[in-house]
N, C-alpha and C positions, 0 to 999 in steps of 0.2 A: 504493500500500500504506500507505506509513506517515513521516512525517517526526516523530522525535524531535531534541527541541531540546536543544541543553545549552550553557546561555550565560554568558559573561564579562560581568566587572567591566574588563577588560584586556586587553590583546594578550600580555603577558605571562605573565599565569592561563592564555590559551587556549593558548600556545603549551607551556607544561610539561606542563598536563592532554592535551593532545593528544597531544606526543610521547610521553609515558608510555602512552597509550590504546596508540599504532602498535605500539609497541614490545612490549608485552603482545601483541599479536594475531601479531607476525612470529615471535615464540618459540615459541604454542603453534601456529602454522604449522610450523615448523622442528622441533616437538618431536610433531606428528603425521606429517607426510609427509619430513622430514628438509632440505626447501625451503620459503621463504617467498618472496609478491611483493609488492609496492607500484608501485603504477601511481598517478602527482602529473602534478598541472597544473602547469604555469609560470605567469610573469606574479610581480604584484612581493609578491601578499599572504603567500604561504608561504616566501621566502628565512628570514624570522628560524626558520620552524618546522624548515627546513632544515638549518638551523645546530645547533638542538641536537639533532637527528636524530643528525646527523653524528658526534655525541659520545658518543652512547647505548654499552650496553655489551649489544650484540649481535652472533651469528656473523653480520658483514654477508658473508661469504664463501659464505652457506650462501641466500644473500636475492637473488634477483632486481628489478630495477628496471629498469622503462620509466614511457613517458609516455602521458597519456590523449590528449593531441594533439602537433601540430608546424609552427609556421611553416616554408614551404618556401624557407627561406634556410639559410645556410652556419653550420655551427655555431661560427663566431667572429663571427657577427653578432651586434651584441646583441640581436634582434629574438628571439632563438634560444631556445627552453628548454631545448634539450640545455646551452649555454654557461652559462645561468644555475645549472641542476643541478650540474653539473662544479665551478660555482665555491661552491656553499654544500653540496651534498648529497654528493655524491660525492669527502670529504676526510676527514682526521681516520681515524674507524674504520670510518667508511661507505666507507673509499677502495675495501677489499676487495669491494664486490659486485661484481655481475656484471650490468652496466650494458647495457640492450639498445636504443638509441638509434633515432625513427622517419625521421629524413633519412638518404635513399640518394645515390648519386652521381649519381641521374638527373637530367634539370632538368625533367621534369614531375610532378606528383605523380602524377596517375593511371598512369603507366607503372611505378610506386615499390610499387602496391597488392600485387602479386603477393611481391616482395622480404620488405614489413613480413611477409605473411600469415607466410610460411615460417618469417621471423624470432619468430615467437608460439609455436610450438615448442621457443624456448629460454627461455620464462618459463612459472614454476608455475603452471597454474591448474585452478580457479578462481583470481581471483589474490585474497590473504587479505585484503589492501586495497586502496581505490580512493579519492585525493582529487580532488575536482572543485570547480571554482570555479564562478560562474555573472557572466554578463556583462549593464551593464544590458539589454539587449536581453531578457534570459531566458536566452541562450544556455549553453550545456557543453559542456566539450572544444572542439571546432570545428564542434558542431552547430549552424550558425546558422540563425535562423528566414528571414534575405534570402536564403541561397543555395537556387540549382537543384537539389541534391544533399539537400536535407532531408528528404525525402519516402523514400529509400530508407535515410539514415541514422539514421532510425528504425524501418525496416521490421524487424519481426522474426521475420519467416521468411525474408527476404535470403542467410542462408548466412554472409554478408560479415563480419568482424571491423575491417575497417579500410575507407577512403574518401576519398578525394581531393576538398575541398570548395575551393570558391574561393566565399567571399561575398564579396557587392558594399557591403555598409559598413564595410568593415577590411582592410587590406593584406595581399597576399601570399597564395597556393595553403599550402595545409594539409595534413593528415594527421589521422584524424581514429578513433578507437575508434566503432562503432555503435556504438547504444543493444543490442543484442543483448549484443554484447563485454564493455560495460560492466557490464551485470547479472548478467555469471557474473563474480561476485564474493560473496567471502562477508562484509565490510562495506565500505560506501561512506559515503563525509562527502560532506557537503559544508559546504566551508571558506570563510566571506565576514566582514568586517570593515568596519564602520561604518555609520552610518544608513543611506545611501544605499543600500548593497545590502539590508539588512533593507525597504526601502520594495516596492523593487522583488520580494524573495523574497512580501512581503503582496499583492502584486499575482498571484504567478503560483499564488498556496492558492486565491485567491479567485476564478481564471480555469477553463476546461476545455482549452481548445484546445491540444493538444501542439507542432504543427506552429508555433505564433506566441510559443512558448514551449515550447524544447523541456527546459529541467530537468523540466517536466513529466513528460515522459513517463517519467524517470528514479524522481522522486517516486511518481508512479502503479503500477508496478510493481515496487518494493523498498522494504526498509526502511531509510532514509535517514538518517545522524544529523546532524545540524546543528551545528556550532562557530562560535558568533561571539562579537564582542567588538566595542565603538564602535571 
């Protein structure tokens, strides 16, 4: 569909102008259907956006929060993004939402898929935001182009909201939003910081192939907004 850009001078600029963008949309989510959601990535580029998330001056009580993916380790690992959410997003005045985490007690992920589904029931949606990071690879959420599982976790007539991936170039079984899930949403970012991923984002404008880059398929069928900053 459509990737609009809107880019920093700073990590700083991006992270004020962001949280104020989020925050704006979780309100008039909360001030149309009486619930808002935010579905975030992990991983280390959104901890500072996290922070002043946390501080904002919203009913976070009234705000659902999950994640677009999930390394399948223990959520005191620090591999973890539940752990890492908990310690920057989920304090302060964020402490009130109402936190719906994708690690189940099982130890496969695939046996977890039926748990998460039930569990999407207790978050608003569409959900009013959706941050996604992208990995050099091209990847989103835990859509990766090496694994076996790429090809339905982007199918979009699958049925499926969630997906048990295990790629073969990064550690650890995952949890993983389809591309389906992903796009009932009524805005999505996508959040990258510094040259390196801007190279890599000119590479996949200037590519087709969704399956070898899947934010592709993300980009191709929504309207996308772009945050970055060096």
């Amino acid at each position: 569909m459509a990737l609009m850009k809107q880019l920093f001078t700073t990590t700083e600029q991006l992270n004020r102008s962001f949280a104020a963008n989020i925050c704006r949309l979780l309100r008039a989510g909360i001030e149309e259907n009486g619930r808002a959601s935010l579905v975030v990535s992990g991983g280390r580029t959104p901890a500072a956006l996290f922070t002043a998330l946390s501080n904002a001056n919203v009913e976070w009580d009234k705000v659902d929060i999950s994640l677009a993916d999930e390394r399948w380790v223990d959520n005191s690992d620090d591999a973890s993004n539940e752990k890492m959410l908990r310690a920057k997003l989920l304090i302060n005045n964020a402490a009130s939402a109402n936190f719906i985490p994708l690690k189940t007690q099982h130890a496969n992920a695939e046996d977890a898929v039926q748990e998460c589904t039930a569990n999407l029931q207790n978050i608003h949606t569409p959900f009013d935001v959706v941050i996604l990071g992208m990995g050099e690879d091209g990847h989103t959420a835990s859509l990766f182009p090496c694994s076996e599982q790429i090809s339905d976790g982007l199918d979009m007539e699958s049925g499926n909201a969630y997906i048990a991936v295990k790629p073969t170039t990064a550690p650890n079984q995952r949890m993983s939003l389809t591309l389906p899930a992903i796009l009932n949403s009524k805005q999505i970012f996508l959040h990258l910081t510094g040259e390196g991923k801007k190279t890599v984002l000119d590479t996949v404008l200037s590519g087709s192939d969704e399956q070898a880059m899947p934010i592709r398929a993300v980009i191709n069928n929504a309207e996308v907004k772009l945050m970055w900053a060096p």
